[in-house]
C-alpha positions as a Python dict, from the first residue, in 0.01 Angstrom:
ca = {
    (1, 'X'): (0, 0, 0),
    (2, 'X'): (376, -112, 31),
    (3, 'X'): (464, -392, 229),
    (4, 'X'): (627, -141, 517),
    (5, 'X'): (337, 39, 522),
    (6, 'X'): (70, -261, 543),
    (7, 'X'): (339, -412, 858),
    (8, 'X'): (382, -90, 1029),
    (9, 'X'): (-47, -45, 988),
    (10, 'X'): (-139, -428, 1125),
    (11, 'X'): (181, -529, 1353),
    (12, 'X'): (-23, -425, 1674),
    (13, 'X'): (-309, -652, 1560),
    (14, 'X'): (-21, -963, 1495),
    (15, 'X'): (145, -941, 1803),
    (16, 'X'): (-116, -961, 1992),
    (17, 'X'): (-288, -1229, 1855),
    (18, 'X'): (21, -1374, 1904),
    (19, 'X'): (35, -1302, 2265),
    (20, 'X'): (-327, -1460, 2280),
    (21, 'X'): (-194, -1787, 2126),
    (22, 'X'): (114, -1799, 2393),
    (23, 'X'): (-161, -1731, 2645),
    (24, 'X'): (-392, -2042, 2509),
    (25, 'X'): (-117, -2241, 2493),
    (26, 'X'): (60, -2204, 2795),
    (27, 'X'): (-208, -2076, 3014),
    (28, 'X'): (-534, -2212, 2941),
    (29, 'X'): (-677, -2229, 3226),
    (30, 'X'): (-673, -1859, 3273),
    (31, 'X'): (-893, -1827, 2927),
    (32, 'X'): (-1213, -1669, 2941),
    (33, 'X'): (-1510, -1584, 2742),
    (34, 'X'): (-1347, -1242, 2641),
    (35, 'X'): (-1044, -1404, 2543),
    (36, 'X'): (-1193, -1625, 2310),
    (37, 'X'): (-1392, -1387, 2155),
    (38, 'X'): (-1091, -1195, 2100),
    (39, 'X'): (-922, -1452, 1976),
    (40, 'X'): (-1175, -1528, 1703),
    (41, 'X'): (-1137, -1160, 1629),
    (42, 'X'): (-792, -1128, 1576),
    (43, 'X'): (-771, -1471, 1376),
    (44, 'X'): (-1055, -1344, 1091),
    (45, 'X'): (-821, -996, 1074),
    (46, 'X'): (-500, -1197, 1020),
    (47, 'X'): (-679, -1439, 787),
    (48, 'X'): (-787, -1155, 567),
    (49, 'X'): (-437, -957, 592),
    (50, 'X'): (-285, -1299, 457),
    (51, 'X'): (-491, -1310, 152),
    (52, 'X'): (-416, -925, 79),
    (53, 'X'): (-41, -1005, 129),
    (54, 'X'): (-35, -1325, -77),
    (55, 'X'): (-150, -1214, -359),
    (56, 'X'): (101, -929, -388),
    (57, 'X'): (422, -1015, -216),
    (58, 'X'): (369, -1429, -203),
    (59, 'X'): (717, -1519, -130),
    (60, 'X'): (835, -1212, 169),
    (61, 'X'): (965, -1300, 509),
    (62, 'X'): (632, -1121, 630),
    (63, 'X'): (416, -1382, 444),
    (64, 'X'): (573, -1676, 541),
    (65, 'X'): (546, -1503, 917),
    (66, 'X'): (168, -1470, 892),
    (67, 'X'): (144, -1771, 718),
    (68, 'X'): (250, -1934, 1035),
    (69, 'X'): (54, -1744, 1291),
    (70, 'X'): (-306, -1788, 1097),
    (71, 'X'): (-211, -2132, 1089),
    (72, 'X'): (-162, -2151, 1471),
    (73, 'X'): (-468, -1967, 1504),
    (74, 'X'): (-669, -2192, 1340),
    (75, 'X'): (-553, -2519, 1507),
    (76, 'X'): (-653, -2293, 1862),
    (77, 'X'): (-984, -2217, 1733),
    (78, 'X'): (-1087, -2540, 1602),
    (79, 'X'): (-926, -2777, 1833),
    (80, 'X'): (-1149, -3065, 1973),
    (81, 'X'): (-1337, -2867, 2222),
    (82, 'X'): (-1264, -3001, 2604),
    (83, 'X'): (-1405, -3284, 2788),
    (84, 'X'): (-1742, -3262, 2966),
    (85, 'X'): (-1582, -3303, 3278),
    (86, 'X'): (-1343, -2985, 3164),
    (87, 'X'): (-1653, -2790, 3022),
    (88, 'X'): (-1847, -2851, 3393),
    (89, 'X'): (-1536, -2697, 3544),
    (90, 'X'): (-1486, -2392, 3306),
    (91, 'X'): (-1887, -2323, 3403),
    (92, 'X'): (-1845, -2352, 3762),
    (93, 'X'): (-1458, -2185, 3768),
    (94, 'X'): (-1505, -1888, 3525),
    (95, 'X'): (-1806, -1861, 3365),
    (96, 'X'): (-2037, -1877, 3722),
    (97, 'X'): (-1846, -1689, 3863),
    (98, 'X'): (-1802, -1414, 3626),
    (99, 'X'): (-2194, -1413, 3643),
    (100, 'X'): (-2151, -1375, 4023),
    (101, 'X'): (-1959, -1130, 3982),
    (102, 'X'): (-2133, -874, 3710),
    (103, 'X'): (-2453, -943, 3940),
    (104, 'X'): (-2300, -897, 4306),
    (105, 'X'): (-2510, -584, 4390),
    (106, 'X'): (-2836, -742, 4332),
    (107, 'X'): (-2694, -1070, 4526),
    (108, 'X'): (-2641, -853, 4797),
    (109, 'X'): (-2925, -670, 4749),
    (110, 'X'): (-3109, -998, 4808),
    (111, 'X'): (-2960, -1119, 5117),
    (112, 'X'): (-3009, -701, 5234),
    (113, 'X'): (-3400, -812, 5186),
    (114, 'X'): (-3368, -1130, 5344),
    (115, 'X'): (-3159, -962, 5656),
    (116, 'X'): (-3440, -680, 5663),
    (117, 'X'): (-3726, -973, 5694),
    (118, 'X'): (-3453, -1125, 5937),
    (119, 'X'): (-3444, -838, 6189),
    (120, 'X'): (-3860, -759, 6161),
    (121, 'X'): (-3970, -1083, 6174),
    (122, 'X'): (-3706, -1109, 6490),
    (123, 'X'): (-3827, -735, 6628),
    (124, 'X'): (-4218, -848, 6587),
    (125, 'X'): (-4164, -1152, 6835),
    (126, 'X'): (-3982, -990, 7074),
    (127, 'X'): (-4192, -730, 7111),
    (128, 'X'): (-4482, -1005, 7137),
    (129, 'X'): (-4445, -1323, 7174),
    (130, 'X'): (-4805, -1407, 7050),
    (131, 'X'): (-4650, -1233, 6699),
    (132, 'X'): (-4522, -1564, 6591),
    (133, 'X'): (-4863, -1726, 6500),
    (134, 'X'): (-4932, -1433, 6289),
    (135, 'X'): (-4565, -1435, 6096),
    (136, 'X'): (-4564, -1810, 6055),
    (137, 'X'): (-4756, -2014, 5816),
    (138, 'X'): (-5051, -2165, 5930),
    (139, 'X'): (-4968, -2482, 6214),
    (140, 'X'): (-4596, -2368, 6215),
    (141, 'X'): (-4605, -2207, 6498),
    (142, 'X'): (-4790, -2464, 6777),
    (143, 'X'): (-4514, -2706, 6620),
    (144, 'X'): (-4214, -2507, 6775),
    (145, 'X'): (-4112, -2612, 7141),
    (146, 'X'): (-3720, -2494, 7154),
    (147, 'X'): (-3741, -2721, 7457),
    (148, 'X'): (-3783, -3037, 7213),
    (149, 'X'): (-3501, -2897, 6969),
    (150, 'X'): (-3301, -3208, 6903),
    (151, 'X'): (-3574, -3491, 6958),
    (152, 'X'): (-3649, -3744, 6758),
    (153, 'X'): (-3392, -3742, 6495),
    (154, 'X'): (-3266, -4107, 6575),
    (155, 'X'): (-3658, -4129, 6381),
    (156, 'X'): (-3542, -3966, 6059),
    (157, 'X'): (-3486, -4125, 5715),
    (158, 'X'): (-3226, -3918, 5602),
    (159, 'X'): (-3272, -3979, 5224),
    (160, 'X'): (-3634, -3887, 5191),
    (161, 'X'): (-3641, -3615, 5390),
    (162, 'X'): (-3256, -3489, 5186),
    (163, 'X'): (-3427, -3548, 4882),
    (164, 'X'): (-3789, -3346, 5012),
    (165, 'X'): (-3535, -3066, 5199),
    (166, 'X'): (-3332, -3058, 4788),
    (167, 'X'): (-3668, -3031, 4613),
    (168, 'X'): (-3825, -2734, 4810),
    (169, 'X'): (-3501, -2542, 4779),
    (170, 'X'): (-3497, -2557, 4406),
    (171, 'X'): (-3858, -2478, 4403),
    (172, 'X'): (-3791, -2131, 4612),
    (173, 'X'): (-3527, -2046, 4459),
    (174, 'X'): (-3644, -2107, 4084),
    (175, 'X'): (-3980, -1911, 4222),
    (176, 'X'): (-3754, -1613, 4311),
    (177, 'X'): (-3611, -1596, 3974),
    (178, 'X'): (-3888, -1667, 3739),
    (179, 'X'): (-4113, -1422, 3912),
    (180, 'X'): (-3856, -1133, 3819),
    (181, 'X'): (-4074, -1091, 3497),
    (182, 'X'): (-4323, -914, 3773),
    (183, 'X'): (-4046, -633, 3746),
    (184, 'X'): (-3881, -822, 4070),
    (185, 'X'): (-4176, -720, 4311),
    (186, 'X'): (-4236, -1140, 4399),
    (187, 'X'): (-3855, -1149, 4436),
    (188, 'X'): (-3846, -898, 4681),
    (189, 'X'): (-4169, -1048, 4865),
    (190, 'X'): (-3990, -1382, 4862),
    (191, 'X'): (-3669, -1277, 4995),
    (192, 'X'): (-3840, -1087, 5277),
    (193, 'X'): (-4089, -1343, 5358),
    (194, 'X'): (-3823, -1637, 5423),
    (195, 'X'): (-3630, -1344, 5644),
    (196, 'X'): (-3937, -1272, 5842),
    (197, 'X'): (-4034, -1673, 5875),
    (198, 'X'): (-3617, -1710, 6043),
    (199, 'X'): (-3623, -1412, 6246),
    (200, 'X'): (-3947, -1465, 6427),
    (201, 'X'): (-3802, -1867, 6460),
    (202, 'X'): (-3455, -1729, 6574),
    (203, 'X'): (-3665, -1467, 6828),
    (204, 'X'): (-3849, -1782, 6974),
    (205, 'X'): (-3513, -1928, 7051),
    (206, 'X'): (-3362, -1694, 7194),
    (207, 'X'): (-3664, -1606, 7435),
    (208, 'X'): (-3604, -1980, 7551),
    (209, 'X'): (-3205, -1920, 7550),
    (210, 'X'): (-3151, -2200, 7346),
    (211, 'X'): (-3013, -1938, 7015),
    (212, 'X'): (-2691, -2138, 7046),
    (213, 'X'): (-2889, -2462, 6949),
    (214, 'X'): (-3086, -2295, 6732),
    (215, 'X'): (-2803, -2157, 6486),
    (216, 'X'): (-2595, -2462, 6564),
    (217, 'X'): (-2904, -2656, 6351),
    (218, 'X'): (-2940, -2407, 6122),
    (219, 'X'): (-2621, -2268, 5993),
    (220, 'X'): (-2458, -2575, 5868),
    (221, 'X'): (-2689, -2628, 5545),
    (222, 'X'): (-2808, -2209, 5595),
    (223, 'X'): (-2449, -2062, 5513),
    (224, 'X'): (-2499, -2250, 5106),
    (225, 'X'): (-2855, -2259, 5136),
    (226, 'X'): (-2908, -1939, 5198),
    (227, 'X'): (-2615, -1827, 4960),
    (228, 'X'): (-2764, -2005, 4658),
    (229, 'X'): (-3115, -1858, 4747),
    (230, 'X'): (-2936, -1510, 4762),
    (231, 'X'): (-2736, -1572, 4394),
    (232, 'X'): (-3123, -1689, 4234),
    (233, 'X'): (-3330, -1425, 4387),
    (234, 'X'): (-3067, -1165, 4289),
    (235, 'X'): (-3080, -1312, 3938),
    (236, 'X'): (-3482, -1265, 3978),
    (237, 'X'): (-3424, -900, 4034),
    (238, 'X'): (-3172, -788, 3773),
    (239, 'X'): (-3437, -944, 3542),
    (240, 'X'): (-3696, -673, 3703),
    (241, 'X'): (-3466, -429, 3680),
    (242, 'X'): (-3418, -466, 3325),
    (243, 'X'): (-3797, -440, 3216),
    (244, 'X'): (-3778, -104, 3417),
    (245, 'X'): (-3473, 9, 3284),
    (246, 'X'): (-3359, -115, 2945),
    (247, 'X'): (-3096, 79, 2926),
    (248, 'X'): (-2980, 264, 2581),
    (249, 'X'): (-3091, -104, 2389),
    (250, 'X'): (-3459, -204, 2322),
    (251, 'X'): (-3634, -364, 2645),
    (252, 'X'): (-3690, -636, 2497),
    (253, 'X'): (-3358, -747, 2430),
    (254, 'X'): (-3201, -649, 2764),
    (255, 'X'): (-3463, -848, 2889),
    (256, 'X'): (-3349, -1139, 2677),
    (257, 'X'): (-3012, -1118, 2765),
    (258, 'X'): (-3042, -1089, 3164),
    (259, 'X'): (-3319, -1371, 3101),
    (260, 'X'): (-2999, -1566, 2976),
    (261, 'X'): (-2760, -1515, 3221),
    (262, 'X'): (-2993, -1511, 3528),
    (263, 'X'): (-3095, -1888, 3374),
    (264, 'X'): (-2726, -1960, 3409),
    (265, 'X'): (-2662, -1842, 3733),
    (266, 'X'): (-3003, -2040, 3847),
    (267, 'X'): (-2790, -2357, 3695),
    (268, 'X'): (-2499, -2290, 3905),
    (269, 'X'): (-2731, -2317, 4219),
    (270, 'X'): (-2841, -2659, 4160),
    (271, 'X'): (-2521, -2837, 4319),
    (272, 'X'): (-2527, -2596, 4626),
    (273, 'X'): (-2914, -2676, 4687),
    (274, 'X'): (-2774, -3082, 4646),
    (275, 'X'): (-2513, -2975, 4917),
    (276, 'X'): (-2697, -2828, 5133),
    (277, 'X'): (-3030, -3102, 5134),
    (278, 'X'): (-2745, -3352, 5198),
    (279, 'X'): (-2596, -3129, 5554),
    (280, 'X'): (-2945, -3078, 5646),
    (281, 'X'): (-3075, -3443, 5542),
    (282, 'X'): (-2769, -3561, 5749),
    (283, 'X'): (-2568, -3331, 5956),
    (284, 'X'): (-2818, -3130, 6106),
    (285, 'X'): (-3000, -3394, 6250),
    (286, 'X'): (-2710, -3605, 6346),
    (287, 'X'): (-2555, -3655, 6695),
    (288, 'X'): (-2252, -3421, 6641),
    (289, 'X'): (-2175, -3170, 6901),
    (290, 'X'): (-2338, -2845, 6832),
    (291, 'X'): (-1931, -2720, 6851),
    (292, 'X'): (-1884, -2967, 6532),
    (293, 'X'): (-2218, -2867, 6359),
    (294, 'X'): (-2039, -2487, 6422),
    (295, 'X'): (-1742, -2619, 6224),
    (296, 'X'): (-1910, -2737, 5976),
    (297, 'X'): (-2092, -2425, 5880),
    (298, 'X'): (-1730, -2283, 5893),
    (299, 'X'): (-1615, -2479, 5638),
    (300, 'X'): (-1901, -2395, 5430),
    (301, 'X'): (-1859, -2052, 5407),
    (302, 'X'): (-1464, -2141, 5422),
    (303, 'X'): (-1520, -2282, 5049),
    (304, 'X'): (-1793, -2028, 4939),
    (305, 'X'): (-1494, -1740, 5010),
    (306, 'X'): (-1238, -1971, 4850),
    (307, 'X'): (-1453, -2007, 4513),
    (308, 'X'): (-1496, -1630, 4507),
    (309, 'X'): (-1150, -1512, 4599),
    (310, 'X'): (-973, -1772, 4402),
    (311, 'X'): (-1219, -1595, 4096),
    (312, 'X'): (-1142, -1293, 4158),
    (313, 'X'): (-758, -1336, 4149),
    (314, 'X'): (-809, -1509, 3798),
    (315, 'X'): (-973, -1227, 3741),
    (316, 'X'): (-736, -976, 3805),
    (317, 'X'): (-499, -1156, 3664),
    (318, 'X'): (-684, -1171, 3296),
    (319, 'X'): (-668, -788, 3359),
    (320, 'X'): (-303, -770, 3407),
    (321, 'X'): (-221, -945, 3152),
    (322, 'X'): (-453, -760, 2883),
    (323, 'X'): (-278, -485, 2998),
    (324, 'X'): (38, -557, 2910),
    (325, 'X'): (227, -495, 2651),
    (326, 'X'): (232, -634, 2298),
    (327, 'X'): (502, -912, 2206),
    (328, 'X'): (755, -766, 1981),
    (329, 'X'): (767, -882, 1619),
    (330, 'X'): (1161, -889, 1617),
    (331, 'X'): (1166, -1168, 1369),
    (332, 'X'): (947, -959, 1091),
    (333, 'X'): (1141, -626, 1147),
    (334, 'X'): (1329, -449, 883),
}
């Protein structure tokens, strides 16, 4: 192959590796998994066109060119990889929420359980009152006197019962995601189970009039609570999904892989559970107006949107920018 011929067949590939570069360089915090993988790509096909062109036309403009760009390929693909602290916020930034977002249908198809439980567990005491010893577990129910919503929080040590609030979290929502290997039936049960067990609380309220207390106590720590619980138990059911349907690869591989990423998206959940055992270890029993315990669930949900939104814009952006076009090779034209 002449030299025109090899440039005209591999330009495409050079420019936009070197596009990637400029992108790295100038934009890194824009860089995502696909980039880098694409970047590694491009970087072994350049490598391997400069041998080719070495050995048979070691002193052309066009060598010296690729010469260059391998080289600043290889100092971006080997650098000294980022901080900790710059690794924790690539997870949380990108990565998590790419995870979020490849998974949102069976996220929302979790908090569609969890509503479903909601509104029956809210029908059932309506309907009868008496309902609520049969949806609550055992001694719940004689324990719940909306009258007495409020008392004896002056009583509380905050830490322990943070800390206690933290733990059981974790526990439910690592239970809704390891039980997807029952091909997400426990998931589902779960998810519907904690609906039923607010409804029928939310029901009792409401028979007292006293739902405006009621939500005012729950929604500050429920808005990331029940968000992270939604994120785990929808990683709990992709994992079901994917022993039922594997798709056009083996099942156990699919299974593998979701196991993977459902793991990671149970690891982004952690610091939300943290967050919301310190609102409810703290906040909710504190002596703010219900009005500012209101606000505070605002701003929850104000910075769950943010995160996602703020993603998504990245995201679109990555997008726009892989579709542009390539960066002309002026300096290599003849």
């Amino acid at each position: 192959m002449n030299l025109t011929s090899f440039w005209q067949s591999h330009k495409a590939t050079w420019a936009e590796l070197d596009r990637l570069l400029e992108l790295f360089q100038k934009r890194p915090r824009t860089i995502g998994a696909e980039e880098i993988d694409r970047l590694t790509l491009l970087y072994k096909k350049a490598s391997a066109h400069l041998a080719y062109i070495r050995t048979y036309y070691p002193d052309d403009e066009v060598t010296h060119y690729l010469n260059q760009l391998v080289a600043r390929a290889h100092n971006t693909a080997y650098r000294q990889q980022s901080s900790s602290v710059g690794q924790l916020s690539r997870f949380f930034w990108d990565h998590l929420y790419s995870l979020v977002h490849q998974r949102i249908l069976f996220i929302g198809l979790a908090g569609l359980l969890l509503v479903i439980g909601g509104i029956s567990g809210f029908a059932a005491v309506l309907i009868d009152p008496l309902n609520l010893y049969y949806v609550l577990p055992d001694g719940m129910a004689a324990q719940i006197d909306p009258s007495r919503l409020g008392e004896g929080h002056d009583s509380i040590n905050s830490p322990i019962v943070s800390t206690a609030i933290m733990l059981n979290n974790i526990r439910v929502a690592f239970l809704a995601f390891i039980t997807g290997v029952t091909l997400g039936i426990m998931p589902v049960y779960l998810l519907f189970f904690n609906g039923l067990i607010v409804g029928a609380l939310a029901a009792a309220f409401y028979q007292a009039d006293s739902s405006y207390a009621f939500w005012a106590y729950i929604l500050p720590h429920g808005v990331i609570e029940l968000t992270a619980i939604f994120i785990a138990g929808g990683a709990g059911l992709h994992m079901g999904y994917r022993l039922l349907v594997p798709g056009m690869y083996h099942r156990k591989h699919q299974f593998l892989v979701a196991a993977k990423e459902s793991a990671q998206l149970l690891l982004g959940t952690m610091p939300l559970f943290v967050i919301a055992g310190i609102i409810e270890g703290y906040i909710t029993p504190s002596s703010l107006t219900l009005e500012a315990k209101y606000g505070v669930a605002a701003l929850t949900l104000a910075a769950l949107a943010g995160w996602y939104l703020y993603g998504l814009r990245r995201h679109r952006r990555q997008q726009s920018l892989g579709r542009g076009q390539s960066a002309s090779l002026d300096l290599i034209s003849k």
